[in-house]
N, C-alpha and C positions, 0 to 999 in steps of 0.2 A: 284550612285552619279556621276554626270561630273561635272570632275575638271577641269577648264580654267586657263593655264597660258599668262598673260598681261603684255607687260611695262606698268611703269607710264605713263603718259600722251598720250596713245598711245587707252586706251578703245576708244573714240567716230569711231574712223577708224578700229576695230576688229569685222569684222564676228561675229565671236563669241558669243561676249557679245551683238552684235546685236539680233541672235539670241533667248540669255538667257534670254534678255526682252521682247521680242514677245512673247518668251512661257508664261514665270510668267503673263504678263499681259492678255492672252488668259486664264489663268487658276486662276485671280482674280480678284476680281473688287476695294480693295481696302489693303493700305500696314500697317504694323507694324515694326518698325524697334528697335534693343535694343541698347543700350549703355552700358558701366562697365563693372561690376563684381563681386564679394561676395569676395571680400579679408578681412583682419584682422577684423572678423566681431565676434561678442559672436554670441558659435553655436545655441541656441536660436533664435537668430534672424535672422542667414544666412541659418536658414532651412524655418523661415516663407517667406525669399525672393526668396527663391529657387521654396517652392512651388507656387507663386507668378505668374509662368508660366504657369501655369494649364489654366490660363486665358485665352492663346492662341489655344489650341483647344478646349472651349468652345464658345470663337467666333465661330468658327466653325462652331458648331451643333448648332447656333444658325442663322444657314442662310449665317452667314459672309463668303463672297467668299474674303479672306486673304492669302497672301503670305508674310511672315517674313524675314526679312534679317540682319544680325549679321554677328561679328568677325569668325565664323567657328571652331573655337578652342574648347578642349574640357577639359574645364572651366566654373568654376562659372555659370552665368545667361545662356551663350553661352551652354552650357553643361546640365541645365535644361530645354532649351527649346527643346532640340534635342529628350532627352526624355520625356517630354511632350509629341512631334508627333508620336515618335512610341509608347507610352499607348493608343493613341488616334487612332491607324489605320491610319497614315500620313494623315491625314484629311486637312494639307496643306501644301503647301512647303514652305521648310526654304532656304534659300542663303547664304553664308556666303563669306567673301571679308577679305583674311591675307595677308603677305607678301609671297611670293615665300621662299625667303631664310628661311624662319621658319618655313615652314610645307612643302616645298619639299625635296627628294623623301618620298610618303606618307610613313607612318611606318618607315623610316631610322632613327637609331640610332641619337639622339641626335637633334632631328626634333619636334616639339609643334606637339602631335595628334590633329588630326580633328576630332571634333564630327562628329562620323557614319550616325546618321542622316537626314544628310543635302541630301537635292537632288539637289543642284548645289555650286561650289564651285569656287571662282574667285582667284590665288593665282597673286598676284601683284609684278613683279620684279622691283626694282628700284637700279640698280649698282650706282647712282651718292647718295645715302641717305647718309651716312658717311659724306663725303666731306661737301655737303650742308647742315650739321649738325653740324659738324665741324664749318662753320664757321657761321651758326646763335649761337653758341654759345657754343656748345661742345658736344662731341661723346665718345667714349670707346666701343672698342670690346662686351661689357658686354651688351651695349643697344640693340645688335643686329638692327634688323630693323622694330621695332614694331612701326608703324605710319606713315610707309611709304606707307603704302595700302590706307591713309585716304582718299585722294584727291580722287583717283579711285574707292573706295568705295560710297562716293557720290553723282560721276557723276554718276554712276549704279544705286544709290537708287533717284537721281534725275529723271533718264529717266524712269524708272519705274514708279514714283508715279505720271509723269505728268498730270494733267489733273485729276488724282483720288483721293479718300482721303488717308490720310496718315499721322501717329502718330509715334513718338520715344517716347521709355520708357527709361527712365534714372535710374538706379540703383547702387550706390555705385560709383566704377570707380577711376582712377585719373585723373595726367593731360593730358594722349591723349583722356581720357572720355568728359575733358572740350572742347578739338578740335574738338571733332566728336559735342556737343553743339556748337559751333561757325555755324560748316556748317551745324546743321539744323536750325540755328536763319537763317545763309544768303538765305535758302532754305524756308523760313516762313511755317516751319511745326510747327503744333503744339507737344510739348514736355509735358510729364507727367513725373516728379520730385518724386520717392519715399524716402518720410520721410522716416527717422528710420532707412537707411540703409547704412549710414556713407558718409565719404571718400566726393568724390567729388560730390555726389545728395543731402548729408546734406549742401554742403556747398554752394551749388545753393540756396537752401532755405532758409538758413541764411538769403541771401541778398533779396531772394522775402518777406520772413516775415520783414525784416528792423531790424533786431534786433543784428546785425552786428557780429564779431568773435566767442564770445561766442558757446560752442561747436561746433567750427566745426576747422579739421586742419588749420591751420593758414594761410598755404603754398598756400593750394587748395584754401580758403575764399577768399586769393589774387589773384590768379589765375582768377577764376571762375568770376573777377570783369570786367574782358575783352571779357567776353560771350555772350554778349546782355542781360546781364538780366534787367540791367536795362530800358535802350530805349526796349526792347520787351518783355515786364512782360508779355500783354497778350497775348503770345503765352506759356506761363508756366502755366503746374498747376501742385499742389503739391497734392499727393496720400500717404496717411498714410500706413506705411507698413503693421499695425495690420491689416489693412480692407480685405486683403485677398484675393485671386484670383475671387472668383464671383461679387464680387465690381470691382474689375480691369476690368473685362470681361463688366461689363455693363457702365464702363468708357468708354474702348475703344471703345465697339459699341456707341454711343452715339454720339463718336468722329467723328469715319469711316463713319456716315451717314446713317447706316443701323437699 
């Protein structure tokens, strides 16, 4: 695994992450990226979203020259796909983009483990996140710096999928899941939305079906109205969770152009 650490705003002038995109893009011809998580889910149902990943290296052996990129964390969906790739023989690489302050020094006390996984890893410093949190509206020790990677994260999956195809999976999630949707509406990627699997991808779909609060968090339903979903429906589709990972897989290639 290389792990890169970045300021914010500072990836487009980084070696580095120069670098990290030449490689992934010499070693794929098109992207996957995920959103969420499997939180407060019936375990029923956050095992069929878990296995849901399986999708990702049957792309794979199905030709697709695919590189993934995710939170890095070793968690929920973030955590199912890592294992995915090694049952699979690393059959692609995965990226993942966190905050510095949460997953650095790797394995220290009291630090979010990174999924093992990953064969590159982007952690993103940003010392001003508090402040400018603070006063968009308020911070707490407790929030740590989860969201602070988003911007950088982006611009990494942006210069990556330039020019190639390139899908986000939306699963579960909350509200930095709806941020990470903002920036692929502003990115005009297409987004696949899994029903069934609560939190903030149910409550995407509330608003793409029109059927308005009605199960879905209230918080997020409000949230989620400042996403584009509505001026950019069609860049959403909605993937039932029941349908299972070889449905997923013949989604996503379909999507990818392959």
């Amino acid at each position: 695994m290389t792990v890169i650490e970045v300021r914010a705003g500072e990836a487009s002038r980084s070696d580095a992450i120069a670098r990290v995109v030449d490689e992934l893009r010499a070693a794929a011809d098109s992207f996957a990226f995920l959103a969420g998580g499997a939180s407060k889910m019936p375990p029923e149902a956050k095992g069929h979203l878990l296995a849901l990943l399986e999708a990702l290296p049957r792309l794979a052996t199905r030709g697709v020259r695919v590189a993934v990129g995710d939170g890095a964390t070793k968690a929920g969906i973030i955590e199912a796909a890592g294992a995915a790739r090694a049952r699979s023989g690393a059959v692609f690489p995965l990226l993942g983009v966190a905050p510095a302050r949460e997953i650095l020094p790797v394995g220290a006390p009291g630090r979010t483990p990174i999924e093992p996984n990953h064969t590159h890893v982007v952690a993103v410093e940003d010392p001003t996140w508090p402040e400018r949190r603070r006063a968009a509206g308020g911070w707490k020790p407790t929030d740590g710096y989860w969201g602070s990677e988003i911007e950088t994260m982006y611009e990494v999956f942006g210069r990556l999928s330039e020019g190639r195809p390139s899908v986000t999976v939306v699963a579960n999630g909350g509200t930095l899941t709806l941020d990470e949707v903002r920036h692929n509406v502003a990115q005009r990627r297409r987004i696949v939305v899994v029903e069934g699997s609560g939190r903030a991808a149910d409550a995407i779909v509330a608003h793409l079906r029109g059927r308005g609060a009605a199960g879905a968090d209230a918080e997020l339903y409000a949230a989620a109205s400042s996403c584009g979903v509505a001026t950019h429906a069609a860049l959403f589709e909605v993937f039932p969770l029941v349908n299972g990972p070889e449905a997923l897989a013949s989604l996503l290639q379909s999507r990818l152009g392959s």
